[in-house]
C-alpha positions in Angstrom: -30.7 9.0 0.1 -27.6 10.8 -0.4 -25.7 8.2 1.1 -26.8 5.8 0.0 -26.0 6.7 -3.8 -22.6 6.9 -2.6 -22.2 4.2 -1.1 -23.7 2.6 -4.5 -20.9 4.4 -6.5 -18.2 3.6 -4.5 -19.3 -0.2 -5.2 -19.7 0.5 -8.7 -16.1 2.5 -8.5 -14.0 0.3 -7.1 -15.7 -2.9 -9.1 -15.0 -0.8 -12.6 -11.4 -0.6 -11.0 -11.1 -4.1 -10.2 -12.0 -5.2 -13.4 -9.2 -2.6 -14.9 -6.9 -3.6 -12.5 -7.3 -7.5 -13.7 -6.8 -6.6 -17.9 -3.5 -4.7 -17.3 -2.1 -7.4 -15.0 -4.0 -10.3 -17.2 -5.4 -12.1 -14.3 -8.6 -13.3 -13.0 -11.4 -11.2 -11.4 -11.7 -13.4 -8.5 -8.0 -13.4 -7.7 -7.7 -10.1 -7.4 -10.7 -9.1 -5.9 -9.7 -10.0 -2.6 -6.3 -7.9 -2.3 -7.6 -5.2 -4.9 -10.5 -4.5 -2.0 -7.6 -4.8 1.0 -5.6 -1.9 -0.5 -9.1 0.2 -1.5 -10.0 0.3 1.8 -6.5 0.8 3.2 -6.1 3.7 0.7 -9.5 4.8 1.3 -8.9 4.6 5.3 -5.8 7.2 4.9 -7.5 9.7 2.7 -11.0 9.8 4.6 -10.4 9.7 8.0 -9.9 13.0 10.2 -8.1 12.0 13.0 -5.0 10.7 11.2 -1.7 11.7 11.4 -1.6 13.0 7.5 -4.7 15.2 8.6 -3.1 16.4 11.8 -0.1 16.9 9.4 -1.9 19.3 6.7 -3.5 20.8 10.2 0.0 22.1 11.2 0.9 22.3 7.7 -1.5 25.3 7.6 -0.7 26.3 11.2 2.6 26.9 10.0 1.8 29.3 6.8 -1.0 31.3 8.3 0.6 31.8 11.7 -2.9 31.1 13.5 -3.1 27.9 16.1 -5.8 25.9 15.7 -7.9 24.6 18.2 -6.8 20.2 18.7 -9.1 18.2 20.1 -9.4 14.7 20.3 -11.5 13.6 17.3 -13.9 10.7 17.3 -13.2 8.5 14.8 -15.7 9.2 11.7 -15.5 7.0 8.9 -16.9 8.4 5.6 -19.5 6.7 3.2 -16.9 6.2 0.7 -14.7 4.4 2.9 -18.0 2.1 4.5 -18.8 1.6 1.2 -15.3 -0.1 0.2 -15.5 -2.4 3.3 -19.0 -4.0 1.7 -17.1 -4.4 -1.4 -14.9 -6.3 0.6 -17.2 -8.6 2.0 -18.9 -8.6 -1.1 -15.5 -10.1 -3.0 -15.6 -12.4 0.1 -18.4 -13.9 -0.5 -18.1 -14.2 -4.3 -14.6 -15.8 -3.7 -16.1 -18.2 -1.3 -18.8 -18.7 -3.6 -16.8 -19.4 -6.9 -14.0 -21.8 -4.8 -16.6 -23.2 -2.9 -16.0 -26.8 -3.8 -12.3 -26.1 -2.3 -13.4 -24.9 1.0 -16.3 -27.1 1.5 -14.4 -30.9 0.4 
């Protein structure tokens, strides 16, 4: 259930910021949903995933101030709700953009 209310918010998150994101650069909703969802999820993608070069970064980072190695192992990629939850609001733009320019793709 947990999850799930994330993965609700995140929706909810990133549609609120879309909608921001369109009255400071005074353009359509459907315009910029598409890129606006791109660079969520590659944002997203950077800041949520452990196996990543900025995590294996702050890993030495901290390896470096405490003086105590840490144990690397290969991590298995894990992708965090927040970050499944901005790739359905990508397909979700996807098919709302389809949806509103459907007479252009379909004649």
């Amino acid at each position: 259930m947990k999850n799930f209310i994330i993965l609700i918010l995140t929706v909810l998150f990133l549609a609120i910021g879309n909608w921001i994101a369109t009255l400071i650069f005074n353009a359509s909703l459907v315009d910029l949903s598409i890129p606006f969802a791109l660079v969520s999820i590659f944002i997203i993608y950077i800041f949520t995933n452990k196996g990543n070069a900025l995590g294996r970064q702050i890993d030495s980072q901290i390896q470096g101030q405490t003086g105590i190695r840490m144990a690397l192992s290969n991590r298995v990629a894990n992708h965090s709700f927040v970050f499944i939850g901005s790739v359905i609001y990508f397909f979700l733009t996807l098919v709302f953009t389809f949806f509103v320019y459907r007479e252009y793709f379909i004649s």
